[in-house]
Every structure is written in structure tokens, then in C-alpha cells.
C-alpha positions in Angstrom: 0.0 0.0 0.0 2.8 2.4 1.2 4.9 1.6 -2.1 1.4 2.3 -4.4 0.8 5.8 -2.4 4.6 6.8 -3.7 4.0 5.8 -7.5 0.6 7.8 -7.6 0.9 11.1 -8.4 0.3 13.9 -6.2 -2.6 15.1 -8.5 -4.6 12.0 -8.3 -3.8 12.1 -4.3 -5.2 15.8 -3.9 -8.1 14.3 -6.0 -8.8 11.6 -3.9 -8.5 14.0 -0.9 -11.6 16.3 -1.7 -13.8 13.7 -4.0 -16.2 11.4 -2.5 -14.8 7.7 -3.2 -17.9 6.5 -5.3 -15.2 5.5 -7.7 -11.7 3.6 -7.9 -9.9 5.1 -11.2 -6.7 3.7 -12.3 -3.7 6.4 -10.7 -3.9 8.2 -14.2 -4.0 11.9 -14.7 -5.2 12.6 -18.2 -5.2 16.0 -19.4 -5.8 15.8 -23.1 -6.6 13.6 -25.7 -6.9 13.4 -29.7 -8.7 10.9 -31.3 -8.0 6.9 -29.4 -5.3 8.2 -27.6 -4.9 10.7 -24.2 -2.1 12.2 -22.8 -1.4 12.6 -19.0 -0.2 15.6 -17.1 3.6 14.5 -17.3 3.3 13.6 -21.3 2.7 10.4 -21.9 0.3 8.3 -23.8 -2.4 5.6 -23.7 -4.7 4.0 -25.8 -8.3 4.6 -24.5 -10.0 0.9 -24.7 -12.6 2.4 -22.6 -13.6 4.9 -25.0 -15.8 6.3 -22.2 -17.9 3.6 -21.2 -19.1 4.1 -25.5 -19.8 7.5 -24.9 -16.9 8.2 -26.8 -17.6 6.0 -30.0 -16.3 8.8 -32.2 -13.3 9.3 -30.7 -11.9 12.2 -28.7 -12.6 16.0 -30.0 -13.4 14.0 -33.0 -13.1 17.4 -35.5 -16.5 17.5 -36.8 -18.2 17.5 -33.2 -15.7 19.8 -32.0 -16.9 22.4 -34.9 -20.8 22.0 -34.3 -19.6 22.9 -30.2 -17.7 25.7 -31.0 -20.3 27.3 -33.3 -22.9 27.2 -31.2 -20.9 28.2 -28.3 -20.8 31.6 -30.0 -24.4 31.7 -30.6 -26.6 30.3 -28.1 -26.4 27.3 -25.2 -29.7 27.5 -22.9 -33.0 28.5 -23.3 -34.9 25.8 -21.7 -37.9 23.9 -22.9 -39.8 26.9 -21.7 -38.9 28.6 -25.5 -38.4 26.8 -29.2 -34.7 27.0 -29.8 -33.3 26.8 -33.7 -31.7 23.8 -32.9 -34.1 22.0 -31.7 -36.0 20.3 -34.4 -33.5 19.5 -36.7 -31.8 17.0 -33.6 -35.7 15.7 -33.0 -36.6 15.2 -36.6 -33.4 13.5 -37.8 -32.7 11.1 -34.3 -36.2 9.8 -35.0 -35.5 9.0 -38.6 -32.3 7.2 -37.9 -34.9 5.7 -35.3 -37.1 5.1 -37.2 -39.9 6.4 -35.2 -42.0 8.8 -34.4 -41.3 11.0 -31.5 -38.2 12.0 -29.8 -37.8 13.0 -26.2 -34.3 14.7 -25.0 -32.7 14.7 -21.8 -29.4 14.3 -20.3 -27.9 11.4 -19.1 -28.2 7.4 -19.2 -30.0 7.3 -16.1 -32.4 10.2 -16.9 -33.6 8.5 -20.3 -34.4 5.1 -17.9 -36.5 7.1 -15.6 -38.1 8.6 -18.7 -38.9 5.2 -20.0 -40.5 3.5 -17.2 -42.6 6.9 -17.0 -44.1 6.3 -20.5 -44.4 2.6 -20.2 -46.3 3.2 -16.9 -48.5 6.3 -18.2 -49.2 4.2 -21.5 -50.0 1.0 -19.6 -52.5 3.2 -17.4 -54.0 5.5 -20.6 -53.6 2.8 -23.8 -53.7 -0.8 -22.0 -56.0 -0.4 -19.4 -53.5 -1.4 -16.3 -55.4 -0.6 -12.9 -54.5 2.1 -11.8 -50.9 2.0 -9.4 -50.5 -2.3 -10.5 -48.5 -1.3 -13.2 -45.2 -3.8 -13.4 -42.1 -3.3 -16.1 -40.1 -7.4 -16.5 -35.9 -6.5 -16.1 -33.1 -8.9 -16.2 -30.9 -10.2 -13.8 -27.0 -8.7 -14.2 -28.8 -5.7 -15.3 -27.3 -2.1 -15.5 -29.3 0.9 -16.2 -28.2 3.8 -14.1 -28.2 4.5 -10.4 -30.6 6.4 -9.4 -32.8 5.3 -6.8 -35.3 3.7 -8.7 -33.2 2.5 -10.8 -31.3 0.5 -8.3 -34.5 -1.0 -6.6 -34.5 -3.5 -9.7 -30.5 -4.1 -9.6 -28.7 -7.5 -8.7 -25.1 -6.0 -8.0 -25.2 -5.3 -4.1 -22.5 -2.8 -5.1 -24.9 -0.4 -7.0 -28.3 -1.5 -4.5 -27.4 -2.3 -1.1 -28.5 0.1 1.8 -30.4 2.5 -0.9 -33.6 1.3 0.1 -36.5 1.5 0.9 -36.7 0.4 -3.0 -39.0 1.4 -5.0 -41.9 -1.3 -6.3 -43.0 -2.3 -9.6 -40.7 -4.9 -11.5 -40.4 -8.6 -11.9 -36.9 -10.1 -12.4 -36.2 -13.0 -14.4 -32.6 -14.3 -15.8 -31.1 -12.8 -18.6 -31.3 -15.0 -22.0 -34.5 -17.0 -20.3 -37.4 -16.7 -22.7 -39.3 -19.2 -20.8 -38.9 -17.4 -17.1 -39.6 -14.1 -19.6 -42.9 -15.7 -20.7 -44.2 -16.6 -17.0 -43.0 -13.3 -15.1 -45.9 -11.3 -17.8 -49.3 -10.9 -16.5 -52.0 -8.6 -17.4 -50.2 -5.9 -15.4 -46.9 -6.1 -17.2 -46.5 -2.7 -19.2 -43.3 -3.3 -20.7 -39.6 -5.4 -20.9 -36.8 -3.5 -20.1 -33.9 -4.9 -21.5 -30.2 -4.3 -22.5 -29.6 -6.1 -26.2 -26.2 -6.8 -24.9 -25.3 -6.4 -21.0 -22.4 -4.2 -21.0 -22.0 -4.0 -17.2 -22.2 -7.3 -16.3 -19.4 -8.0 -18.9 -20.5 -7.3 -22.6 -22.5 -10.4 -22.4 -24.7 -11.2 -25.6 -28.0 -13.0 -25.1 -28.6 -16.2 -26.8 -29.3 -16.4 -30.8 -33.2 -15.9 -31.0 -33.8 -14.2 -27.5 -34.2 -10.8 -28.5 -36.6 -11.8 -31.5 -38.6 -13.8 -28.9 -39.1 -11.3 -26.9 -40.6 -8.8 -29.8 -42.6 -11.7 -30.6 -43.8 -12.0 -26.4 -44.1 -8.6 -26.7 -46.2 -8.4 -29.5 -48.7 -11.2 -28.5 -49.0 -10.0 -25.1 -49.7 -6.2 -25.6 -46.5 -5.0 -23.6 -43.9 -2.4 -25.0 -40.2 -3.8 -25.5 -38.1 -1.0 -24.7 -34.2 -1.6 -25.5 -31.5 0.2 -23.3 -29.4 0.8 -26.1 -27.4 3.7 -24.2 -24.0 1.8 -24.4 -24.6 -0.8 -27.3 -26.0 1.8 -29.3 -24.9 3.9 -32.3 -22.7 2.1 -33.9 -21.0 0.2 -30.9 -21.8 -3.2 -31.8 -21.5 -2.9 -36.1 -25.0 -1.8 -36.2 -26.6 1.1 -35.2 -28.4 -0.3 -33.2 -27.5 -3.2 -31.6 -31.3 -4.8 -31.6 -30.8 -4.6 -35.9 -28.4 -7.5 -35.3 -31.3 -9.7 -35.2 -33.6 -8.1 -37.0 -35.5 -6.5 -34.2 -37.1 -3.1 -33.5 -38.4 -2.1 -30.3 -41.1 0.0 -29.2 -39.2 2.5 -27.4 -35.4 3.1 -27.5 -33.7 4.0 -24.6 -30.2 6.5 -26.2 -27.0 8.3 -24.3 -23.3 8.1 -23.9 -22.0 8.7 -27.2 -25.1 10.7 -28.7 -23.6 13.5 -27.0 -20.2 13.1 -29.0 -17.7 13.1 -26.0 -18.8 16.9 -25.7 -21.7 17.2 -23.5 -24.1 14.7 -21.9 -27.4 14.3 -24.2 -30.1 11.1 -24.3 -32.8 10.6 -25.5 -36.0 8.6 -25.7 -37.6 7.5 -28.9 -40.6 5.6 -30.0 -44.1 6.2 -32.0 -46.4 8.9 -31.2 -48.9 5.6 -29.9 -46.3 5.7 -26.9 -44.5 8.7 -26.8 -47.5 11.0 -27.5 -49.1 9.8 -24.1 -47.0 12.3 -22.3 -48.5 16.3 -22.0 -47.2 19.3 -20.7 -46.4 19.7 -16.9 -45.7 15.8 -16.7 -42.2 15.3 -17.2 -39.4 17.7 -18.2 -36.2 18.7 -17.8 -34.0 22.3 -17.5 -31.5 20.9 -19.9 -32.8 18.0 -21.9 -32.8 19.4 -25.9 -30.4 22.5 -24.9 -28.8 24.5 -28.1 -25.4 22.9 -27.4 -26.1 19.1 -26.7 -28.8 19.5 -29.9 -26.0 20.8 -32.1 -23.6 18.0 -31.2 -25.8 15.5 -31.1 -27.7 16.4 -34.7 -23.9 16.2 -35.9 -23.5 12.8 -34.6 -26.4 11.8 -36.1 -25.2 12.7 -39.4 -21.9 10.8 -38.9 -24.1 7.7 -38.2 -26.2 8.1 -41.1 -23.4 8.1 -43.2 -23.0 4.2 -42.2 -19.2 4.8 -42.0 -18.6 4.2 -38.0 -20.8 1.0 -38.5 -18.5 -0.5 -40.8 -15.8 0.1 -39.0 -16.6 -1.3 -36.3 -18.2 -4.2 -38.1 -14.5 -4.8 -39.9 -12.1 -3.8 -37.0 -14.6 -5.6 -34.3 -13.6 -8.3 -36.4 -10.1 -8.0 -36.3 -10.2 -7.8 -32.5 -12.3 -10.7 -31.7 -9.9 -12.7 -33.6 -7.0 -11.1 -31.8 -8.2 -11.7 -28.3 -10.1 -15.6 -29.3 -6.3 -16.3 -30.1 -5.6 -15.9 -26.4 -8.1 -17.6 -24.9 -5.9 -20.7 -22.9 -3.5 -18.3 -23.1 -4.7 -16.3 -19.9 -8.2 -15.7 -21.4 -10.4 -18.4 -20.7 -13.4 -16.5 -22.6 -14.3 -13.5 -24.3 -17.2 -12.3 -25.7 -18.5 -9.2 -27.5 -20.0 -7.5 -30.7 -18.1 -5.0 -32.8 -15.9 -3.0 -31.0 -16.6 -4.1 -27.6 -15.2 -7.3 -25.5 -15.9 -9.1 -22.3 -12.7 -11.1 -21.5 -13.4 -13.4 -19.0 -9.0 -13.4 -17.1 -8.3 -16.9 -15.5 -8.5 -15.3 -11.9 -5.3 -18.2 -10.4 -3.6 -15.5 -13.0 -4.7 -12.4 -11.6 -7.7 -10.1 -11.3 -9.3 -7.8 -14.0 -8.5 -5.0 -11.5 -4.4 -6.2 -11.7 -4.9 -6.7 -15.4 -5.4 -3.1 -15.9 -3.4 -2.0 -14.0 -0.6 -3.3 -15.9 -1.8 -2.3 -19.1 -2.3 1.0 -17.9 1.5 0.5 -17.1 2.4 -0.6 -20.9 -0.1 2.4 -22.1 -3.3 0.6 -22.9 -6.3 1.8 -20.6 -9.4 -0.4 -19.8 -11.8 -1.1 -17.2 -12.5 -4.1 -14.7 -15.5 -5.3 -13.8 -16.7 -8.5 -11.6 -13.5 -9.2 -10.4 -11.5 -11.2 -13.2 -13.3 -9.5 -16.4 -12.5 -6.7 -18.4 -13.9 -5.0 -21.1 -12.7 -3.4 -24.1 -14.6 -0.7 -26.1 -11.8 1.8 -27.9 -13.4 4.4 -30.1 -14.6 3.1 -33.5 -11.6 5.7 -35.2 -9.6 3.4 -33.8 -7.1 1.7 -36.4 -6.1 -2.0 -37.2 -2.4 -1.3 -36.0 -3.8 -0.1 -32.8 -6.1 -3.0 -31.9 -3.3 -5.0 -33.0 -1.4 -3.0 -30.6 -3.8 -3.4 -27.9 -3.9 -6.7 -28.4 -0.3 -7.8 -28.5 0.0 -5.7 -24.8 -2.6 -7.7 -23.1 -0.5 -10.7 -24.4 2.3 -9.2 -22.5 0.3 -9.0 -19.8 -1.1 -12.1 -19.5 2.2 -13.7 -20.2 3.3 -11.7 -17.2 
């Protein structure tokens, strides 16, 4: 312990000193960053695997965004919704076309976009279905992650994000993740909706079985309940697809949209689904100061625009490739499994080697960065401007690692 306080440096100690500990960061200062790579405070660089838990699919100050922020910095950055703003319906209009829906509703974070889901699922239940009135119920997953706020956590299974929040909040069934069959027998006639991650990014970057996300549209469907998909991390171009539901063919009703839709720049999400859903909401019954502000519309319609292009798909369809090979190569090799879509991984570390916590830390040492989770796993997710040479740079350092 005495010998890690000496090698951190004194910034990340005077952080420590006045920041609440709800986090553990690897003993890195960054303090700039261009493109996949950063650069800490004494001049050396990494290779961002983390990519900002996907928020950064685009890459850091990725030129384009950076030009949208800086214009509209110079014009206009809050109104709130209280006044129509120029930006406004240009983000709306082209998010739900890439949607392909209807409506779009803009807030802030991850965790904001949840809360704004279950709303509509449990207004629409009341309004549309004909739920009695406070019975509404919304079917999770186990190993989910969806945000931590307070309701949010009443439906979690990592006693890191839940225990002693309560008293929790009501409302939801859970059933195992990838279990169609528990799925089917948890909805009743008071279930309003499935809340669901497409791929559980959390928990590991773990991908459901073949066929479980078209059986639950099909559940869904049959049974009158809305499938919304928390695509906030495997979203927008993460997984190869834009969405990573379109890798089996499936839409939801209502998609759940953050991290990188706000380009690395400034925190935007979103909610989108048909006006049968969306359009239950009126005014006075859910809002927010921020949500759909000049500056997060201007970066965000600009992301949207780099996604319609189809380019960052591809990319990470072809280099996601490329990876996957790179890292199945090393499975008996340190790995014993990894899983993943695109450019994002699970890797599953055989924990007699050492933990996911360790492993990081020594690729944080050889100037890869990436984050633990669950003890021996880590995930990868570097930005989707990342090139082959760097994944096969990435990838030859965790061999290092592993190799010790």
C-alpha cells in the first residue's frame, strides 16, 4: 500500500482527498486527448480501450463535433424547454428518422432516459392498455445495468450499486437474462413493458442467446406490452449496427439512447418511440431544464449525421472483427473466454492469474487503458476511429500482460 501511495501522483492524491470515493480510477491523470489516444499531465500516452464507457464511439474532440460545439458556443447554449430554440427540431426530426420512429424526447444522461422510459411505459399502460390504476409492473433482467438512481437500483442485482439504498422502489419482476421461458411466465396482465439491454455491457458485454431478442418482440407483441431496448452503451454504432437490436432483425417499441449521442462533448439522451407511446406524455408531466439545450442539440444532430453516413458501422463491423480474432487467439493463453460485438469485449481473465483489476493495472503501465468489472473480467470498447495497427497494438500488450 505504502509503495502504491509513492508511485501515484500527487494530482490523483489531492483528487482523492476532496472527491467522495464512489469510484476507484486507475492512478492516471489525463489531461488531453486526440482521437483513441490521451495524454497525462507528465506527457505520456495511452490507448483509450474504454472509450468512455461508448460514450466516446467517435473518438476524442473528433473534428467534426468539436466544430458543431464551438459554433454554437458563439451563438446560443440554454433556453430551456420553456422557448423553441433553432436547434431543436433539426436533432428531433433526424434522431427519429435514424430511429425510425416517431417522437423523440431529450434529456441528459443514461439514467435520466431510464427514468423517462419506465414513466411512458407506466402512463401508457394506465392510458392505452387499461393497467389498474398504481398495478403497473415493467419485467428486467438479472445482471442488469441501467443507471443508479434510486429507482433505478431498486430492480438491480449487483449489491454494489443497491445495497443500503432502500427503501426500494416497487413495480418490476426479475427473471434471468437469455431465459425466454422465465420471460414468458414473469408477464401478467399488469406487465407494461420489458426493459432490457440487447447486450449487457455491465455485467461483462454479455450477448443473449441467438433468438432471444426476436422472442421477446414476438412476447411482446402477443402480449400487448412495450419492448423497450436500453441501447445507451450498445447503441450507435458500438456493436457494427446502429443499433444493436438490428443484429437480429428486431425493432423495439421505445429506445432508450445516451453516452455517445452526445459526441464526447456534452451529456445528451434521449427517448424515442411512435407517437402511440411517446404522444401519451402532455405538458407539466415530465421535463427537464437541460434536456434538448442548443449545445447538446447541435452536437448530437452532428452525430447523427456521422451515423447516417454508415461509416462508423462498418468500421466497427471490420475492426470488431479484427479484434475478436485477436483476443479468441488468447483464450488458454490467460483468457479463458471472451465475448462481444463490434468494437466491444468481455474477457473473461483466469483469476489463479490475476484479477481484472491487476490486469489493468498493468496495461495502464504498458499504455493501454481499460476497465475491470466482476472481479477477473475486463472490457474493451476503444473508439470506432480506432485503427487495425492499434487493436493489434492493444492486443499484443494484453498478451504481454497475460504472459506476465
Amino acid at each position: 500500500m505504502i509503495e502504491d501511495m509513492l508511485r501515484t501522483p500527487a494530482a490523483v492524491q489531492d483528487a482523492e482527498r476532496h472527491t467522495a470515493h464512489n469510484y476507484h480510477p486507475l492512478p492516471v491523470v489525463i489531461s488531453s486527448a486526440e482521437g483513441a489516444w490521451v495524454t497525462d499531465v507528465d506527457g505520456r500516452r495511452y490507448l483509450d480501450c474504454l472509450a468512455g464507457y461508448s460514450a466516446l464511439n467517435f473518438g476524442h474532440r473528433h473534428p467534426a463535433l468539436i466544430a458543431a460545439a464551438h459554433a454554437q458556443l458563439d451563438k446560443l447554449t440554454l433556453t430551456s424547454r420553456a422557448f423553441i430554440h433553432d436547434q431543436f427540431a433539426d436533432f428531433c426530426r433526424e434522431l427519429a428518422a435514424l430511429c425510425g420512429k416517431d417522437l423523440v424526447l431529450p434529456m441528459n444522461t443514461g439514467a435520466e432516459a431510464v427514468e423517462t422510459g419506465i414513466k411512458v411505459a407506466r402512463k401508457w399502460g394506465y392510458q392505452v392498455k387499461g393497467v389498474p390504476a398504481g398495478q403497473a409492473t415493467i419485467v428486467v433482467a438479472e445482471g442488469n445495468f441501467h443507471g443508479r438512481t434510486t429507482t433505478i437500483v431498486s430492480f438491480s442485482t449487483d449489491d454494489d450499486a443497491r445495497a443500503d439504498f432502500g427503501p426500494y422502489t416497487p413495480g418490476f419482476k426479475i427473471v434471468p437474462y437469455g431465459d425466454l421461458t422465465a420471460l414468458a411466465e414473469a408477464v401478467d396482465e399488469t406487465t407494461v413493458a420489458v426493459l432490457l439491454e440487447p447486450i449487457q455491457g455491465e455485467q461483462g458485454v454479455v450477448v443473449p442467446p441467438t433468438g432471444y431478442l426476436p422472442g421477446v418482440r414476438q412476447l411482446c407483441t402477443e402480449r400487448n406490452v412495450l419492448f423497450i431496448a436500453d441501447e445507451i452503451q450498445s447503441g450507435l454504432g458500438r456493436t457494427g449496427a446502429t443499433f444493436a437490436c438490428e443484429l437480429e432483425g428486431v425493432v423495439p417499441d421505445m429506445y432508450l439512447l445516451g453516452k455517445a449521442l452526445g459526441g464526447g462533448i456534452v451529456p445528451v439522451s434521449a427517448v424515442a418511440a411512435d407517437a402511440d407511446v411517446l404522444g401519451v406524455l402532455r405538458p407539466g408531466q415530465h421535463g427537464s431544464t437541460f434536456g434538448g439545450n442548443p449545445l447538446a442539440c447541435a452536437v448530437a444532430t452532428e452525430v447523427v449525421r456521422l451515423l447516417a453516413t454508415g461509416e462508423f458501422q462498418r468500421r466497427s463491423t471490420e475492426l470488431g472483427e479484427r479484434l475478436h480474432a485477436g483476443l479468441h487467439a488468447l483464450i488458454g493463453k490467460g483468457l479463458v473466454a471472451v465475448r462481444g460485438r463490434g468494437l466491444w469485449a468481455g474477457l473473461d481473465i483466469d483469476p489463479a492469474l490475476m484479477s481484472g483489476r491487476e490486469a489493468c493495472e498493468r496495461l495502464m503501465e504498458r499504455g493501454v487503458l481499460a476497465k475491470d468489472t466482476h472481479g477477473s473480467t475486463i472490457r474493451l470498447a476503444p473508439p470506432l476511429t480506432i485503427t487495425a495497427e492499434e487493436i493489434d497494438h492493444a492486443v499484443a500488450q494484453l498478451a504481454a500482460v497475460l504472459a506476465g
